[in-house]
C-alpha positions in Angstrom: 53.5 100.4 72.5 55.0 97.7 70.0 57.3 100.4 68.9 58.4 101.3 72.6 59.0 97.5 73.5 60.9 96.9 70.1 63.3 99.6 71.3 63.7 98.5 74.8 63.9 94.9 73.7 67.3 96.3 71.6 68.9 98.3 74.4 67.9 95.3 77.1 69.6 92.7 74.6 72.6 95.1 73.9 73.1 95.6 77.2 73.1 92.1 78.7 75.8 91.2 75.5 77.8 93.9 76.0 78.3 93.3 79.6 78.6 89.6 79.4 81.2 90.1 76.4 83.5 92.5 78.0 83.9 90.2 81.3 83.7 87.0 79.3 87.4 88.9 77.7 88.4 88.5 81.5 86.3 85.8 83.5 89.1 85.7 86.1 88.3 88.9 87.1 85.3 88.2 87.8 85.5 85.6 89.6 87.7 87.1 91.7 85.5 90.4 92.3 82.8 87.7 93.0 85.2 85.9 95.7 85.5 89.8 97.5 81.9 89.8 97.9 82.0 86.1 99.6 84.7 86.5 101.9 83.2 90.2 102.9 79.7 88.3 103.2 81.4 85.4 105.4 83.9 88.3 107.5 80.0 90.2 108.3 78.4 86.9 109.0 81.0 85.5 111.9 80.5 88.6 113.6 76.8 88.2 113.6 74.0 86.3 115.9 72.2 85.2 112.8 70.8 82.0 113.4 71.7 80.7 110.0 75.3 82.1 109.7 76.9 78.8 110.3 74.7 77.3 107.0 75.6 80.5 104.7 79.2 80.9 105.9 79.6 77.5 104.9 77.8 78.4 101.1 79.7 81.6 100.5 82.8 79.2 101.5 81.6 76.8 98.8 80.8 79.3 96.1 84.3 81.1 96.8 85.8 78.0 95.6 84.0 77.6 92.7 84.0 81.0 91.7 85.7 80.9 88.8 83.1 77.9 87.2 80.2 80.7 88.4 81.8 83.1 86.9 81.6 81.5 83.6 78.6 80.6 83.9 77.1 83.8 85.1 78.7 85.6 81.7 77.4 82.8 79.6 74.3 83.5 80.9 74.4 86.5 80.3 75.6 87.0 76.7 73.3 84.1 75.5 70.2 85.5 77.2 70.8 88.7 75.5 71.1 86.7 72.4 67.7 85.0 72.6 66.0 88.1 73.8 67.2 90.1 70.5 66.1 87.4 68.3 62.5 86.8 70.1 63.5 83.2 71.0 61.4 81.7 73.8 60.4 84.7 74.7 58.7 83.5 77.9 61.4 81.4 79.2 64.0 84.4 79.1 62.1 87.2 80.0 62.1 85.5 83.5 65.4 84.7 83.3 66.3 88.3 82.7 63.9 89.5 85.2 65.7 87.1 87.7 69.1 87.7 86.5 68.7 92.1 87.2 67.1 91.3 90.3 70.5 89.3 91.8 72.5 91.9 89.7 70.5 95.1 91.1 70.9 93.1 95.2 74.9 93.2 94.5 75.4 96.6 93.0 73.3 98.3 95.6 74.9 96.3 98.1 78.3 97.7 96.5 76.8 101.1 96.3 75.5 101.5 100.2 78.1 99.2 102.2 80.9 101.5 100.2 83.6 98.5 100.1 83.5 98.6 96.2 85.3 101.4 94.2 83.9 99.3 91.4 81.1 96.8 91.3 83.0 94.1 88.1 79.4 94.7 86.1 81.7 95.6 83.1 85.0 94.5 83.9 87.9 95.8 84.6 87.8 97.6 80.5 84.9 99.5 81.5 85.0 100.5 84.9 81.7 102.5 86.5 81.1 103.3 90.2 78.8 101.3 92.2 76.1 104.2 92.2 76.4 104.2 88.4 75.7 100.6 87.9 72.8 100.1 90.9 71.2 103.3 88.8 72.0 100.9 85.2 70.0 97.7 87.0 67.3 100.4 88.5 66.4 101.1 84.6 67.2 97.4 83.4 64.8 96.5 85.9 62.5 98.5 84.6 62.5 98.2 80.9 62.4 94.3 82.2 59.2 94.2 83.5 57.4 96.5 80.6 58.8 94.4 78.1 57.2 91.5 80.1 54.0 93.8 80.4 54.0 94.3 76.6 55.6 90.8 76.1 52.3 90.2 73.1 54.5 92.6 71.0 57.6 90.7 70.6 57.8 88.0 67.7 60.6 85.8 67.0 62.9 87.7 64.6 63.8 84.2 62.8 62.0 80.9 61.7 62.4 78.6 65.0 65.2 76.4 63.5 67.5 79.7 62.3 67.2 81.2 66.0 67.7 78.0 68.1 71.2 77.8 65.7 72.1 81.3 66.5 71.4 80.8 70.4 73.3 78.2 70.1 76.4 80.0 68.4 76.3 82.2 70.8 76.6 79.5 73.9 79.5 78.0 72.1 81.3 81.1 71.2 80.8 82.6 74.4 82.6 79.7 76.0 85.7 79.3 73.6 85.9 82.9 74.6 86.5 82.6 78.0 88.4 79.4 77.4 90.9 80.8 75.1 91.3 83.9 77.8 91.9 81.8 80.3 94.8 79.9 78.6 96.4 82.5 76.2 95.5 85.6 78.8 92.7 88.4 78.3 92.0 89.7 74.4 92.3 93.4 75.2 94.1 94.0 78.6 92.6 96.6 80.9 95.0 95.8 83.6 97.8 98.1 84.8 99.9 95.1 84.3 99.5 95.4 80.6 102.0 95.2 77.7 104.3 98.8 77.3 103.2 99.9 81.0 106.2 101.2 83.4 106.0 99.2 86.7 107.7 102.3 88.7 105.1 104.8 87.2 101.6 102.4 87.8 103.1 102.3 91.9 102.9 106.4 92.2 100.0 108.1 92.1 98.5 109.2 88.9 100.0 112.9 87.6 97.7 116.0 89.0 95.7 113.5 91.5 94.9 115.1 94.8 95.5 113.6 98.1 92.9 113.2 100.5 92.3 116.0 102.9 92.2 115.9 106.9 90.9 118.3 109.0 93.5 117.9 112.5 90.6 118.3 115.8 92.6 117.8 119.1 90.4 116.9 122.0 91.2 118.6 125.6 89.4 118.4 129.1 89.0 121.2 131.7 87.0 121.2 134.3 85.1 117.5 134.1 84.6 118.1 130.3 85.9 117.9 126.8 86.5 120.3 124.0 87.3 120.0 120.5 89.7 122.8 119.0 91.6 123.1 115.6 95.1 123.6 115.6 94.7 128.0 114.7 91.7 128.0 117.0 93.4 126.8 120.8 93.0 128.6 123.3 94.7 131.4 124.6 95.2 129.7 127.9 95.3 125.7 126.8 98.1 124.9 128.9 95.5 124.8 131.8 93.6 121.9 129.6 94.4 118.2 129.4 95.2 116.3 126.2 93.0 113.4 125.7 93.6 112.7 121.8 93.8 113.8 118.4 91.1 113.4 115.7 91.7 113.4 111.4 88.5 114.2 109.7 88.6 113.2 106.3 86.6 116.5 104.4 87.8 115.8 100.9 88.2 112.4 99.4 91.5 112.4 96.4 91.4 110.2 94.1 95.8 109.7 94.5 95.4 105.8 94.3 98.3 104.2 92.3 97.5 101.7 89.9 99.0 99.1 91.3 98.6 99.5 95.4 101.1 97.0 97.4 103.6 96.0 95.0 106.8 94.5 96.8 109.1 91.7 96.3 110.5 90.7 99.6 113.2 88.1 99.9 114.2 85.8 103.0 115.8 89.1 104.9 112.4 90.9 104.4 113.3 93.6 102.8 111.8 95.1 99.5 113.8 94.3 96.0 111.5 95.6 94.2 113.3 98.8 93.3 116.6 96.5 91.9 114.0 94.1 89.8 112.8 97.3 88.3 115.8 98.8 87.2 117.8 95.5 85.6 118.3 96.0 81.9 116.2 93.3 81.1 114.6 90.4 83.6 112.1 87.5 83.7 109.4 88.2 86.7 106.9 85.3 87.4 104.0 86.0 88.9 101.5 83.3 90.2 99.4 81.8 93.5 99.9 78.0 93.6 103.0 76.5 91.3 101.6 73.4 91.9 101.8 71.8 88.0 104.9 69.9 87.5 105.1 70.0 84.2 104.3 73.8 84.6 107.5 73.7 86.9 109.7 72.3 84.2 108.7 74.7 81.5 110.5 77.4 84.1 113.1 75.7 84.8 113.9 75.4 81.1 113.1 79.1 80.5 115.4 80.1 83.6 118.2 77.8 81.7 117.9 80.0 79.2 117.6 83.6 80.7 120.7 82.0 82.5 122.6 81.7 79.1 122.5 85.7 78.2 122.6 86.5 82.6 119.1 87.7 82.8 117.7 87.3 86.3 114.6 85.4 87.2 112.5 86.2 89.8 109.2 84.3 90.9 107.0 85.7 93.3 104.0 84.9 94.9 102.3 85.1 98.1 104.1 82.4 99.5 107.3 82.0 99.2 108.6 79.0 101.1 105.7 76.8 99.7 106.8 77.9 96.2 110.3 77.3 96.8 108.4 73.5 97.9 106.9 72.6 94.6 110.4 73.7 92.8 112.6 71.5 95.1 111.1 68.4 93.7 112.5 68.8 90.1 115.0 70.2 91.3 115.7 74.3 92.5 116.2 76.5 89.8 118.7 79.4 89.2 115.9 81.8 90.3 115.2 84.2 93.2 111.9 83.4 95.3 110.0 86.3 96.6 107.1 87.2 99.0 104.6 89.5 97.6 101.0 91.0 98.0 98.4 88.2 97.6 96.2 91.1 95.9 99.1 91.8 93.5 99.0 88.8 92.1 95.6 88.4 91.6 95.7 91.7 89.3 99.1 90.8 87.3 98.2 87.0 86.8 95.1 85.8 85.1 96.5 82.8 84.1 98.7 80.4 86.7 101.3 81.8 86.3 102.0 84.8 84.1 105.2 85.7 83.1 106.2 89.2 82.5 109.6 90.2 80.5 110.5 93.5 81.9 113.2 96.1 80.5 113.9 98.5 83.1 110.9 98.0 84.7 109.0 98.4 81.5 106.5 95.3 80.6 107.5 94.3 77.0 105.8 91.1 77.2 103.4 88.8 79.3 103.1 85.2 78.7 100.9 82.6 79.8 102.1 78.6 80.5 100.3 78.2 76.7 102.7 80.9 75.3 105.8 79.5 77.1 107.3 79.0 73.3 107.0 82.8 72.3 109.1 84.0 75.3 111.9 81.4 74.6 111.9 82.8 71.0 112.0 86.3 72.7 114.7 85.7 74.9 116.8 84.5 71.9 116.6 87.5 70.2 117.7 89.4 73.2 121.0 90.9 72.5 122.5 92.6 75.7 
């Protein structure tokens, strides 16, 4: 028995760490899976009758707001509970916590799993993605090497003296959080995303090499004689003519896996149409991606970079998901030598995890992202640029 919960105590601990580490690399993401959950939870609720809907749309509304301080917190959590559980510290205290934590955890991920609106659940980030089956099956065993450890909870012993493990806890608290503040202002450590550093734009739109499309089965539906028959295109009948169309059904009987990386990327101007094809082939070009240019001083830092890309005629281009009210926040210091463009709100939420992010592209290709903190590096990189 001690030997069993010894064991499970290490893969528990390991576990909740690992997790916690690999989103606390991009707690954006997070925080923006946990916002799909909310505003799928609220789009459900308003089409219900159920009595408290008004109360818990108003919640989710509330939470999806402060989703990125509950993401941090919720990875925090995690990585520091994990701590304390491998070290035998208050071992009480967290085995609850842990028992409460894989509870919510093993409510999403099956929710994930049997609604089948998730591809992926977030549990590990976008750096290790698993299936929503995958991780509901992870928190079905978490769950219950949880409660034998609390079963056998006489066999754990603090691995420390008191003082050495309440230090180490609380190393852990504090590194977890310069983590995810240092990710948040300098961009993610190792980046998962298809927007990363080296990739080609044109090639993460297309589907993937060798994927397979999804498959359709075509069923027309035809009446004779007060009622309705199904028949596949090689199977009509002889005399169909004498039957009346009513409608056309695609079964879907194999599902592809053809998805591009990067679903919905356009850049469309005042006219409407999509640039994106001329952004992607300019030698080299600055492309801004970001949600709300609502910092001022954020503002001027563009304006000084587009001076600059302006100097060696490298086009700027800033898009987000609404134009006009961008174009707003950059009148007030004044417009910039830049083109302003529409684009998929989605988009942005996968290219920029800091507000904004700033992408030098040649030929389409990403040589380097910058956040607002990095600003510095892509002025020194632009003036090495020799066209």
């Amino acid at each position: 028995m001690r030997i069993a919960v010894r064991i499970f105590q290490i893969i528990v601990a390991a576990l909740f760490i690992l997790s916690g580490l690999v989103k606390a690399n991009d707690p954006m993401g997070l925080s923006y899976k946990m916002q799909e959950f909310f505003e799928l939870w609220n789009g459900e609720l308003a089409n219900s009758t159920f009595f408290l809907k008004n109360t818990l749309i108003g919640l989710f509304t509330f939470l999806h707001q402060q989703s990125l301080g509950l993401s941090i917190f919720m990875i925090t959590l995690e990585i520091v509970a994990g701590v304390a559980l491998l070290l035998g510290w208050m071992k009480n205290f967290v085995l609850w916590l842990l028992l409460l934590l894989i509870v919510f955890f093993t409510f999403l991920t099956g929710y994930a799993y049997l609604s089948g609106k998730f591809t992926n659940c977030g549990c590990f980030g976008d750096c290790i993605p698993i299936t929503p089956l995958t991780s509901f099956m992870k928190d079905l065993v978490l769950l219950a090497m949880i409660l034998f450890l609390l079963a056998g909870k006489r066999y754990l012993s603090p691995l420390f003296q008191k003082r050495t493990n309440l230090v180490l806890v609380t190393a852990s608290l504090l590194l977890s959080l310069f983590l995810q503040w240092y990710v948040l202002n300098y961009l993610p450590i190792a980046d998962c995303l298809p927007f990363k550093k080296g990739n080609n734009i044109a090639e993460q739109i297309k589907p993937p090499p060798g994927s397979i499309t999804d498959s359709f089965a075509i069923r027309f539906i035809y009446e004779k004689g007060g009622k309705q028959f199904e028949f596949a295109p090689e199977n009509l009948p002889a005399d169909f003519n004498t039957y009346k169309f009513i409608d056309r059904k695609d079964k879907l009987v194999r599902k592809g896996n053809a998805e591009p990386a990067i679903k919905g990327f356009s850049l469309n101007g005042s006219s409407g149409e999509d640039s994106s094809k001329i952004v992607l082939e300019q030698p080299v070009s600055i492309l801004v991606y970001g949600l709300k240019f609502n910092s001022l001083n954020v503002i001027q830092q563009l304006n000084e970079i587009i001076g600059k890309a302006r100097e060696k005629n490298i086009p700027v281009y800033i898009a987000s998901p609404s134009r006009e009210e961008t174009i707003g926040y950059f009148l007030k210091p004044g417009l910039p030598d830049a083109q302003f463009f529409n684009t998929d709100f989605t988009v942005v939420r996968t290219a920029a995890r800091t507000e904004p992010t700033v992408f030098l592209l040649k030929k389409g290709v990403i040589h380097d992202k910058y956040s607002p903190k990095t600003f510095n590096h892509l002025e020194k990189d632009l003036a090495s640029i020799r066209l």
